[in-house]
N, CA, C and O atoms as a Tinker XYZ file with bonds, in Angstrom:
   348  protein
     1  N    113.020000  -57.071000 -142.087000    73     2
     2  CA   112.022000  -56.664000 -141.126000    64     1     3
     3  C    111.199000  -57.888000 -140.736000    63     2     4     5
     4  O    111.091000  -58.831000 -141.519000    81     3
     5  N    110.540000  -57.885000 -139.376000    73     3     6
     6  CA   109.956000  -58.979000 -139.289000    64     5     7
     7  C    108.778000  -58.522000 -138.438000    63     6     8     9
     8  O    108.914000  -57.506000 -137.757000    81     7
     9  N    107.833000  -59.080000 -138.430000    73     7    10
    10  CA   106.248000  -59.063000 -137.692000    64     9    11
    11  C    105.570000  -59.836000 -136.830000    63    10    12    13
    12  O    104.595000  -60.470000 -137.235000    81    11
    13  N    105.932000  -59.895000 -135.657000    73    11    14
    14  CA   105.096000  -60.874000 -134.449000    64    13    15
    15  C    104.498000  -60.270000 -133.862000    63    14    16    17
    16  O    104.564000  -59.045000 -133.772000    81    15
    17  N    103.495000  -61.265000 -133.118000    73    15    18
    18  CA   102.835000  -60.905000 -132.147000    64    17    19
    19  C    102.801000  -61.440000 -130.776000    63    18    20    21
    20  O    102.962000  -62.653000 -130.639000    81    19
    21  N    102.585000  -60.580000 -129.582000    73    19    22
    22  CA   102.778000  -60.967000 -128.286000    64    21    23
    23  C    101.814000  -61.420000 -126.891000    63    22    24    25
    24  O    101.704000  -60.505000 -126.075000    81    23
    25  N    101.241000  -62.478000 -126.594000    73    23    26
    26  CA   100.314000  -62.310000 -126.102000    64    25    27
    27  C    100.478000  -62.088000 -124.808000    63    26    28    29
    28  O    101.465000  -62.593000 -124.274000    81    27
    29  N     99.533000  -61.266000 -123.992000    73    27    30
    30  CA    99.500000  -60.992000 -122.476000    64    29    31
    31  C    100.125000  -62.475000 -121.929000    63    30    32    33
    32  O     99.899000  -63.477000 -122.608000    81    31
    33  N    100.888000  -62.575000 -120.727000    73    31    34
    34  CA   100.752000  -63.111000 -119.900000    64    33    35
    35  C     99.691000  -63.617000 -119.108000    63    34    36    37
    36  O     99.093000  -62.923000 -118.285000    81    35
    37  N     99.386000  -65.092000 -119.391000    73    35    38
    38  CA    98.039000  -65.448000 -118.612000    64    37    39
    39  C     97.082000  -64.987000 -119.108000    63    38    40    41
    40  O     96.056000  -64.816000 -118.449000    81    39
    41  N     97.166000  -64.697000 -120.282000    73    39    42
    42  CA    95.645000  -64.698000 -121.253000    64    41    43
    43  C     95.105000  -64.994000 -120.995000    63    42    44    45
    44  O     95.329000  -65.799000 -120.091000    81    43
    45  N     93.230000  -64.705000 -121.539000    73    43    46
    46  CA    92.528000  -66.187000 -121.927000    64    45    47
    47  C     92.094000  -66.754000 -123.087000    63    46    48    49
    48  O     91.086000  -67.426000 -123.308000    81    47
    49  N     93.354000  -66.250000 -124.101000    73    47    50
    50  CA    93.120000  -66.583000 -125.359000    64    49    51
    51  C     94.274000  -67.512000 -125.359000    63    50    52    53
    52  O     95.168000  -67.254000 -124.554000    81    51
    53  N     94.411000  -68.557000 -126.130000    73    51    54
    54  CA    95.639000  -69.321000 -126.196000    64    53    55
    55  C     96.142000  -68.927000 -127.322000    63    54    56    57
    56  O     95.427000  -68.239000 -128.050000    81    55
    57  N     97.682000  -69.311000 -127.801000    73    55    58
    58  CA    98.588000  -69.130000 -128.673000    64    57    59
    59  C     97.549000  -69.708000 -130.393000    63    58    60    61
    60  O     97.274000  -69.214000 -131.487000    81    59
    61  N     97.357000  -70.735000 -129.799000    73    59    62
    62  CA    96.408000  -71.828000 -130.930000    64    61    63
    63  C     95.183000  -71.015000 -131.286000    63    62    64    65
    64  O     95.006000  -71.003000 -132.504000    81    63
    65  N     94.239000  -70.298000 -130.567000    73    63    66
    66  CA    93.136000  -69.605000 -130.918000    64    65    67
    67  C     93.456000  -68.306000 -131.673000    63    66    68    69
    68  O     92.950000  -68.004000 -132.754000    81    67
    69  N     94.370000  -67.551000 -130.976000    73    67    70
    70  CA    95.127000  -66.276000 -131.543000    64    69    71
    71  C     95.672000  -66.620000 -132.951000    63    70    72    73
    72  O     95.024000  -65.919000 -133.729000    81    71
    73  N     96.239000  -67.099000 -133.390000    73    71    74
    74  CA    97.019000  -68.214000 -134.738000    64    73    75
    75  C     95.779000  -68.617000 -135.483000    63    74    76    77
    76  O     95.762000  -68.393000 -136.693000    81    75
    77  N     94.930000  -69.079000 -135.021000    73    75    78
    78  CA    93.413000  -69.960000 -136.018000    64    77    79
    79  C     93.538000  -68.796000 -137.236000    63    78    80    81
    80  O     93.239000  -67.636000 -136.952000    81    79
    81  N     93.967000  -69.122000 -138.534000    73    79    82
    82  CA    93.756000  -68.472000 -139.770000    64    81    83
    83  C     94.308000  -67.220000 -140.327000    63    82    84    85
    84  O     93.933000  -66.419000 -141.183000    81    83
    85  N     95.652000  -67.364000 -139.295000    73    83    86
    86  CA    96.463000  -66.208000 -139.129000    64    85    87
    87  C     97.619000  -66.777000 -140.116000    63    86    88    89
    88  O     97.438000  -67.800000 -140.776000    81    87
    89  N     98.470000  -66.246000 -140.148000    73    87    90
    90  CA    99.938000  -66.538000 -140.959000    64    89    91
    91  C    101.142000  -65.736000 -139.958000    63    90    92    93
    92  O    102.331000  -66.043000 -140.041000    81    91
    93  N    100.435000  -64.259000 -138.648000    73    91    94
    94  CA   101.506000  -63.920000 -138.323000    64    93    95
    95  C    102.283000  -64.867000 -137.160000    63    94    96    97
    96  O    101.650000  -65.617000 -136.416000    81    95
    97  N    103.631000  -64.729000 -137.121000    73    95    98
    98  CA   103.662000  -65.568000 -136.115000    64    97    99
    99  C    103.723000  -64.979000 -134.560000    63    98   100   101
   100  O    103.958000  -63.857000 -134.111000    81    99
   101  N    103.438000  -66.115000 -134.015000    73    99   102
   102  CA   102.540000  -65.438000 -131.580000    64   101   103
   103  C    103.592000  -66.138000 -131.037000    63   102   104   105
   104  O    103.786000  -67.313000 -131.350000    81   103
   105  N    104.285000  -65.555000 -130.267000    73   103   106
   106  CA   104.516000  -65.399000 -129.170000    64   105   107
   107  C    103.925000  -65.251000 -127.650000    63   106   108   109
   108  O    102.912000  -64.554000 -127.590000    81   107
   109  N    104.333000  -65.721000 -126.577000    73   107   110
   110  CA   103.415000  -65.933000 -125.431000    64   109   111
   111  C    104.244000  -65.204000 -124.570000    63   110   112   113
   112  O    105.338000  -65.649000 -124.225000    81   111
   113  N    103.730000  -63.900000 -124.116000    73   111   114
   114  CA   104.418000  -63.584000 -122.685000    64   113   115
   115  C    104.585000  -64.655000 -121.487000    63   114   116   117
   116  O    103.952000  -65.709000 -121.436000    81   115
   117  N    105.293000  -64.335000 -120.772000    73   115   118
   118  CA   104.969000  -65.405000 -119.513000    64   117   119
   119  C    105.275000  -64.073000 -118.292000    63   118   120   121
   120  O    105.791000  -62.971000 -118.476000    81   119
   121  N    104.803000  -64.611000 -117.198000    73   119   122
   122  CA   104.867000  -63.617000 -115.972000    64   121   123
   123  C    106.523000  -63.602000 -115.351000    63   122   124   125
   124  O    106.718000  -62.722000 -114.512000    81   123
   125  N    107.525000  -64.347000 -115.635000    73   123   126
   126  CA   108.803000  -63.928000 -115.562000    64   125   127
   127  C    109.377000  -63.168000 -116.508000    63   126   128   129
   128  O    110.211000  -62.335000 -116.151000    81   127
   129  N    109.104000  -63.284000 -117.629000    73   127   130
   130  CA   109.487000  -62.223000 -118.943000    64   129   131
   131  C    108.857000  -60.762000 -118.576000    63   130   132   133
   132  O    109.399000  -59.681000 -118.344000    81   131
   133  N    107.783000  -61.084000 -118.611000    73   131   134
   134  CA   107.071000  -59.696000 -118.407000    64   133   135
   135  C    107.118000  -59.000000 -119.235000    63   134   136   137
   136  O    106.962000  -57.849000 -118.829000    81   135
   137  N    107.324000  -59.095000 -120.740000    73   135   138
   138  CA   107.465000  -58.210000 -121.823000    64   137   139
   139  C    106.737000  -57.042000 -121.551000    63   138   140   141
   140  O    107.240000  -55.955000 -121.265000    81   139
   141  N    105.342000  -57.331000 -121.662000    73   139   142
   142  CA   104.145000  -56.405000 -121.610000    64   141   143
   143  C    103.855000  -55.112000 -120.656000    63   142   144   145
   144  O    103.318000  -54.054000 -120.986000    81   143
   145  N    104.505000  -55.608000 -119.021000    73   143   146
   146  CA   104.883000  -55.140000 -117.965000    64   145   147
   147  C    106.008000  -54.319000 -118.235000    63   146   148   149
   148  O    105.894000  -53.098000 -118.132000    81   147
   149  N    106.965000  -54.788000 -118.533000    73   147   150
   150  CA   108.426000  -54.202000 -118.309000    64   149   151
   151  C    108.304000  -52.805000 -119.771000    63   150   152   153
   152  O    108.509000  -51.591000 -119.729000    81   151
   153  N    107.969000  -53.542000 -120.681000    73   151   154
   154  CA   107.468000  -51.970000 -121.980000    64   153   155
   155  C    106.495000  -51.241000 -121.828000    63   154   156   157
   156  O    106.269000  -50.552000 -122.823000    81   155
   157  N    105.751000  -51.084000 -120.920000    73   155   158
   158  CA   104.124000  -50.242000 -120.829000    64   157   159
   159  C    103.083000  -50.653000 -121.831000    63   158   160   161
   160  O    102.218000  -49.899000 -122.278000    81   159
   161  N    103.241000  -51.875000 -122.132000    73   159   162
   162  CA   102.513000  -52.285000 -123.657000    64   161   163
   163  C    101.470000  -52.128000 -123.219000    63   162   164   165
   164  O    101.357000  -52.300000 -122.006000    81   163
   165  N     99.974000  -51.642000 -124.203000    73   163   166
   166  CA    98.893000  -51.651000 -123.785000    64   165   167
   167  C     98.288000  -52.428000 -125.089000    63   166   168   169
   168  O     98.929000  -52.802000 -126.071000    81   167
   169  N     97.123000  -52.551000 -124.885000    73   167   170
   170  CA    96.492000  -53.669000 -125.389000    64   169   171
   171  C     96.091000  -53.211000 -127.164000    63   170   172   173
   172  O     95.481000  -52.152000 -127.311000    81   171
   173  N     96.470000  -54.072000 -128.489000    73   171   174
   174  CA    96.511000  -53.827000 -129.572000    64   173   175
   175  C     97.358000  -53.056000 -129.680000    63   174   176   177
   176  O     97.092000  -52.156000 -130.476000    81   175
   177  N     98.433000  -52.996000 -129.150000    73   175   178
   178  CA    99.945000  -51.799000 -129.474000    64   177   179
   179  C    100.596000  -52.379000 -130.110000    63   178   180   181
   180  O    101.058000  -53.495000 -129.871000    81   179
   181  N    100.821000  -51.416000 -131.469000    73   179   182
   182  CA   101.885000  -51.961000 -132.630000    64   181   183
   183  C    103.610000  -50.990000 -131.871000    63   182   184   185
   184  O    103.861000  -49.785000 -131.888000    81   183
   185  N    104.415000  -52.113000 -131.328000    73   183   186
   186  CA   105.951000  -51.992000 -130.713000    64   185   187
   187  C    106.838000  -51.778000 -132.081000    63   186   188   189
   188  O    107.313000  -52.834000 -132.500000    81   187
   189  N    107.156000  -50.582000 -132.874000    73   187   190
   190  CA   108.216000  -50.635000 -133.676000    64   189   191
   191  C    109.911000  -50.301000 -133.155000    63   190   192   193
   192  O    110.363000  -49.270000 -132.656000    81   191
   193  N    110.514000  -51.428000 -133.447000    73   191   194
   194  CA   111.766000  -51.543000 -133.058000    64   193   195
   195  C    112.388000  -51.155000 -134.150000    63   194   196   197
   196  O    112.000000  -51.260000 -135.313000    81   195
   197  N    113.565000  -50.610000 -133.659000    73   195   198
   198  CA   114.769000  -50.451000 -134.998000    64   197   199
   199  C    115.358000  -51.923000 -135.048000    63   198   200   201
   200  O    114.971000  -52.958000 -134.504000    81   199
   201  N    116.450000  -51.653000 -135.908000    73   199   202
   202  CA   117.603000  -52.702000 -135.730000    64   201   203
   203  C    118.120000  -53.261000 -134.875000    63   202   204   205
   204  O    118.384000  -54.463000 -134.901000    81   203
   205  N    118.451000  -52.202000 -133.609000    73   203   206
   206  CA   118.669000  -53.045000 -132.626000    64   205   207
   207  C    118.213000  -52.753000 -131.308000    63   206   208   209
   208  O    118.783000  -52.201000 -130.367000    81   207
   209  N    116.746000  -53.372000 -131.461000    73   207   210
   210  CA   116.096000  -53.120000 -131.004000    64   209   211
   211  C    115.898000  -52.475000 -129.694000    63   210   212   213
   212  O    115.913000  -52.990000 -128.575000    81   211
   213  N    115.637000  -50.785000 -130.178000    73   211   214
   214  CA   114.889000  -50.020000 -129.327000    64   213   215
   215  C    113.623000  -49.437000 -129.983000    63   214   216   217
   216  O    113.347000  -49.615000 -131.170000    81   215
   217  N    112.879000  -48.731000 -129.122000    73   215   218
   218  CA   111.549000  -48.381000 -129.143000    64   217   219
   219  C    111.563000  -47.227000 -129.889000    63   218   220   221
   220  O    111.710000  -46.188000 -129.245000    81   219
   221  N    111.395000  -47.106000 -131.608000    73   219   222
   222  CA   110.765000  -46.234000 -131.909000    64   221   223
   223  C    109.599000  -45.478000 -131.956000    63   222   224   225
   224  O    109.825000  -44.275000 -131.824000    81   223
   225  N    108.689000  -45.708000 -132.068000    73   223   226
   226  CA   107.026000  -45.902000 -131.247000    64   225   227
   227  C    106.113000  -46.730000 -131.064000    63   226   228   229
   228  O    106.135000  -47.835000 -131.607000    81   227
   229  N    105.165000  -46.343000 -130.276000    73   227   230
   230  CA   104.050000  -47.084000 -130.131000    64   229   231
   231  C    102.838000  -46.832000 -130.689000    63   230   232   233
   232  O    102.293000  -45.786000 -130.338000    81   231
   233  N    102.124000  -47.727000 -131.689000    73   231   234
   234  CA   101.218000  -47.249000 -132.450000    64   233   235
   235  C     99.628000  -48.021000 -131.917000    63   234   236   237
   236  O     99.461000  -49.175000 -132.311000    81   235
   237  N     98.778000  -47.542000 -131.257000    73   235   238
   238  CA    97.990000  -48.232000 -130.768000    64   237   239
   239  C     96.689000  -48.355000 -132.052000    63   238   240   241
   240  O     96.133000  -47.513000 -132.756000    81   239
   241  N     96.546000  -50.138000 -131.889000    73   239   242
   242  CA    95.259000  -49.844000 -133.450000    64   241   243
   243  C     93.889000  -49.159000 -132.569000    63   242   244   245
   244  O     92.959000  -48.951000 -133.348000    81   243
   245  N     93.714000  -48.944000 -131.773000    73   243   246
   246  CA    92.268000  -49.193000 -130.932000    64   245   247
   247  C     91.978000  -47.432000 -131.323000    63   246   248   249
   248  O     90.928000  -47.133000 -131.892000    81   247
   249  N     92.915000  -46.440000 -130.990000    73   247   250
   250  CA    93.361000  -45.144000 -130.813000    64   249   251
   251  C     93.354000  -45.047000 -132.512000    63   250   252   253
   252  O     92.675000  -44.092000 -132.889000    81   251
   253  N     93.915000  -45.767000 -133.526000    73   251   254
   254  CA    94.150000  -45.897000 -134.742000    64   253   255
   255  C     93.775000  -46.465000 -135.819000    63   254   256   257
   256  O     94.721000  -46.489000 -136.606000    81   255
   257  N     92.865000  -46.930000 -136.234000    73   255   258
   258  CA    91.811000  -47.914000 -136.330000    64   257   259
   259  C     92.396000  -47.947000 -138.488000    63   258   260   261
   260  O     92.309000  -47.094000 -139.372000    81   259
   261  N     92.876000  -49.229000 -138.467000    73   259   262
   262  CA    93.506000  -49.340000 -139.322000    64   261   263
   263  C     93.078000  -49.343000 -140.704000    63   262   264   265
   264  O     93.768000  -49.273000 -141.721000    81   263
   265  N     91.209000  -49.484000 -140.506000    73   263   266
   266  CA    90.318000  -49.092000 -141.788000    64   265   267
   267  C     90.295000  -47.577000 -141.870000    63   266   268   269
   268  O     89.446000  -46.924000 -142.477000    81   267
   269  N     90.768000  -47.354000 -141.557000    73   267   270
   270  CA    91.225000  -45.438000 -141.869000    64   269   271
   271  C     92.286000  -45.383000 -142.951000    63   270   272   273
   272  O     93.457000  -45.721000 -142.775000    81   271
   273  N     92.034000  -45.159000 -143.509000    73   271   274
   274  CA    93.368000  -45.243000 -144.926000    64   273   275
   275  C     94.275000  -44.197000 -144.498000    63   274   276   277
   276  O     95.483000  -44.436000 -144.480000    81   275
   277  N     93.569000  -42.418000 -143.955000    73   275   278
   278  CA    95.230000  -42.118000 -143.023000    64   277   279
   279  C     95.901000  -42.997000 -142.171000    63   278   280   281
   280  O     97.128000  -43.095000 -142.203000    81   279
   281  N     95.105000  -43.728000 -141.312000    73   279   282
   282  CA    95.747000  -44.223000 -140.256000    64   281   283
   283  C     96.761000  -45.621000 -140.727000    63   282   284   285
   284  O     97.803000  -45.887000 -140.127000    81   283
   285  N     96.344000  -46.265000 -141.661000    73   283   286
   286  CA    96.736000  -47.446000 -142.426000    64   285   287
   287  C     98.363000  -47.118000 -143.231000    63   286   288   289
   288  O     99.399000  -47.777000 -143.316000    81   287
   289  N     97.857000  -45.504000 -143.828000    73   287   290
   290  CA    99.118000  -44.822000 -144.443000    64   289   291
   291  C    100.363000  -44.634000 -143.508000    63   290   292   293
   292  O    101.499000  -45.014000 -143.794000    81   291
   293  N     99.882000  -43.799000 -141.994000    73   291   294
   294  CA   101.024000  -43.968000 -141.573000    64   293   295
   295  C    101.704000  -44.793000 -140.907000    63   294   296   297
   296  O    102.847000  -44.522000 -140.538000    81   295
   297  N    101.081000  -45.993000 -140.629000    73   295   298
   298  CA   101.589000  -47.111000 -139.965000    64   297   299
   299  C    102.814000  -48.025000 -140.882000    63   298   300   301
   300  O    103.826000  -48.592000 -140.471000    81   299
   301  N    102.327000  -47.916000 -142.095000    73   299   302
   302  CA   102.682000  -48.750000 -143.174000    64   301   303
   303  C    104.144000  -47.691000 -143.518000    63   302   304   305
   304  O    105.221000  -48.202000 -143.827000    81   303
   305  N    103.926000  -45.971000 -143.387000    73   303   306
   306  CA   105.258000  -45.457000 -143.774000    64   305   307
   307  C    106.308000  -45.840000 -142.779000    63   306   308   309
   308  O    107.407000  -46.354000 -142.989000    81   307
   309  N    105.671000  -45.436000 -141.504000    73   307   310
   310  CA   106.668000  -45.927000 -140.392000    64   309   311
   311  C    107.617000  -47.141000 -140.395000    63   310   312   313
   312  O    108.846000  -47.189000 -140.341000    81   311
   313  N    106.498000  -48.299000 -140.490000    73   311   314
   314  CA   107.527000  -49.395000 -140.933000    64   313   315
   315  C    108.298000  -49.050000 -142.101000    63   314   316   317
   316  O    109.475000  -48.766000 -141.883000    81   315
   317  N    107.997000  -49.021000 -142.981000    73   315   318
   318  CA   109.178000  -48.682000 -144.255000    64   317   319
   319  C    109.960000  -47.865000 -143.667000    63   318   320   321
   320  O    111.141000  -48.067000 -143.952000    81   319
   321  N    109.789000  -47.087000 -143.015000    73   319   322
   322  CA   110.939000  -46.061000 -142.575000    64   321   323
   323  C    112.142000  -46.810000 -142.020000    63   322   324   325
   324  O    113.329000  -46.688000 -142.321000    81   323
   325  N    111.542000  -47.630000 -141.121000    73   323   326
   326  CA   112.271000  -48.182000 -139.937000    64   325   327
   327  C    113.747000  -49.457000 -140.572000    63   326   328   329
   328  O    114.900000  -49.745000 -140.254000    81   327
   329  N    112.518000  -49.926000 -141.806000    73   327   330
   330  CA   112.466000  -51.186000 -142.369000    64   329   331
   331  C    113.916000  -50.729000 -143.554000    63   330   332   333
   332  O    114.503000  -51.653000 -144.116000    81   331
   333  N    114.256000  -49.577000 -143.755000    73   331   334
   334  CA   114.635000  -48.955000 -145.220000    64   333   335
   335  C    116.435000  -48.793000 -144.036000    63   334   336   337
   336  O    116.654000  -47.822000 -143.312000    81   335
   337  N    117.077000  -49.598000 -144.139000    73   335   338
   338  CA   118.328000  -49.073000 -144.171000    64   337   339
   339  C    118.893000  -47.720000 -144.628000    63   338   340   341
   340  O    118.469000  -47.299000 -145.704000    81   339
   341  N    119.942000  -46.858000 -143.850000    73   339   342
   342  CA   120.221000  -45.562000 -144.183000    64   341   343
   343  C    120.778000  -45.609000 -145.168000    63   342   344   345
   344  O    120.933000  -46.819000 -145.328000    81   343
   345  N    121.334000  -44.983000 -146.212000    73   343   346
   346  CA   122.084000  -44.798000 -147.618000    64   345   347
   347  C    123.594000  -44.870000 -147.285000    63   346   348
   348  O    124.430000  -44.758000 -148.182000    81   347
């Protein structure tokens, strides 16, 4: 399993400010990619992909606020779910 992050296209945060004291690793939209555009991404949306990669859901922290220990619980099962190969 792996964990990045994506920034808007034409931010006004840079890759370097986003990263300051972070460990996850950023990624930069650009306006020909259009990641953000082309998925309906909205802003603080956790994108869980399967294996190969399609859209299992969208978990927004803003809507979900991750100091919620429910909300923390199911974010964290989801990934394991996703993350847990079938038997």
């Amino acid at each position: 399993m792996s964990v990045l992050g994506v920034g808007l296209a034409d931010s006004w945060r840079s890759i370097e400010e986003m990263c300051q004291g972070r460990d996850l690793p950023w990624l930069q939209d650009t306006a020909d990619a259009d990641w953000w555009g082309r998925d309906g991404v909205d802003y603080r949306d956790v994108v869980v992909l399967d294996p190969t990669g399609d859209v299992v859901e969208v978990y927004n922290l803003t809507r979900n606020d991750l100091g919620e220990a429910e909300n923390y619980t199911a974010l964290l099962s989801l990934l394991r779910e996703v993350a847990t190969p079938p038997p």
